[in-house]
N, C-alpha and C positions, 0 to 999 in steps of 0.2 A: 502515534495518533496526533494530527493536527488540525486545529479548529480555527474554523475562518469566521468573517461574515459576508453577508449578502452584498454581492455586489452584480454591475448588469455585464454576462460576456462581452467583452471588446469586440470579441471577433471567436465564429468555431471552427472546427473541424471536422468533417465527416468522423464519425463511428470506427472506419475501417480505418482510416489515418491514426486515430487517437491510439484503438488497440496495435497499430503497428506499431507506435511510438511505445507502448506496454512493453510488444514482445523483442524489440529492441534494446530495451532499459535493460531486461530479463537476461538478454547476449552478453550485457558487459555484465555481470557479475562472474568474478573468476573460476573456472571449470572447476576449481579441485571445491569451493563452496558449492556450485549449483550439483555437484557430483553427492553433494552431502544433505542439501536439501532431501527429506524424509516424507513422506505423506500429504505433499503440501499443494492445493491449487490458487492460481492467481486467475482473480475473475473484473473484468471491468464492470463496474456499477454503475448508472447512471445519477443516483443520487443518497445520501446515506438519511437511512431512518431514525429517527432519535427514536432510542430505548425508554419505556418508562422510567417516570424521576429526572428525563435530561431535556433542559429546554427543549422547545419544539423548534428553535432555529438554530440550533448545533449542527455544523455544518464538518464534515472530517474529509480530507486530502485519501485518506486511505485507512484499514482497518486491519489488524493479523486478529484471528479468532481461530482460536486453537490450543496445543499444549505445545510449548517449545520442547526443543531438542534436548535443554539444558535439566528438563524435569519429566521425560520419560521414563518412565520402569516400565517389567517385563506387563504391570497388566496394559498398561498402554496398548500393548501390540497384539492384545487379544481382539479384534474388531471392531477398533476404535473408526470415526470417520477419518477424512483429510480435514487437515487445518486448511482454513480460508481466509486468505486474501485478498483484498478487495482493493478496487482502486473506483476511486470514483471520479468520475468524466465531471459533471458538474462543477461542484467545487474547484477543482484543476483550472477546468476552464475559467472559471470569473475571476479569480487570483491572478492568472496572465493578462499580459495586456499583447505579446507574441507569439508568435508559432516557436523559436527558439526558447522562449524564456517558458511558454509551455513543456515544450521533449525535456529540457532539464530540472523541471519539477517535479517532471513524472518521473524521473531516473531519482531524484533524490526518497520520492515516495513510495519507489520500489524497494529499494534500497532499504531504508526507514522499519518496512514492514516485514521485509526479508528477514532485517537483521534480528527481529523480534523470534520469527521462527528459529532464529539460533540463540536467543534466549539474553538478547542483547536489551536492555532498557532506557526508556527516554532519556534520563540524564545521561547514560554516557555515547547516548548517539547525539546528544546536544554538542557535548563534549570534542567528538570525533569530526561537527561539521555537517553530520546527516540527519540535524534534527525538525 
């Protein structure tokens, strides 16, 4: 999870671009991970809601809500939902000031939330570069 602040978009992008730019991100993760990924959907968001207790201007890059890979048992898979993903368009956008420096935001906050569903944690995705 990454928290920003308010800032005004430079510049947007349609809707259909942005989620291309999503399911792009989602291509390069390597087949034998995305073959592993388990119950998982990725949703573009428009903007993320602060939960009670969290300032009202907590602004997040993207969200994994779910149980990871790394902590399922068998009752898990008794008719658990799909873990969610979320990527939010807003945010994304007022942190770029490019279309470039946008798509590779968006690959690092796929990535980021991805890696969470495999039970990966902020400091060693700090660690690895994709924090």
């Amino acid at each position: 999870m990454c928290v920003l602040y308010d800032r005004v978009v430079p510049f947007e992008i349609p809707l259909t671009e942005f989620e291309e730019a999503v399911d792009d991100a989602i291509d390069r993760i390597p087949d034998d991970l995305a073959r592993a990924m388990d119950n998982v959907a990725i949703l573009v968001v428009e903007e993320y809601e602060p939960g009670p207790g969290e300032p009202a201007d907590t602004q997040l890059l993207g969200l994994y809500e779910g149980t990871p890979l790394t902590e399922r048992d068998a009752w898990w898979e008794a008719g658990s939902l799909p873990d969610r993903i979320s990527i939010f368009r807003g945010p994304l956008m007022r942190l770029c000031e490019s279309r470039e420096e946008l798509v590779e935001e968006i690959l690092v906050t796929v990535v980021h939330e991805v890696a969470h569903h495999f039970g990966i944690d902020d400091d060693r995705l700090h660690e690895l570069g994709w924090g």
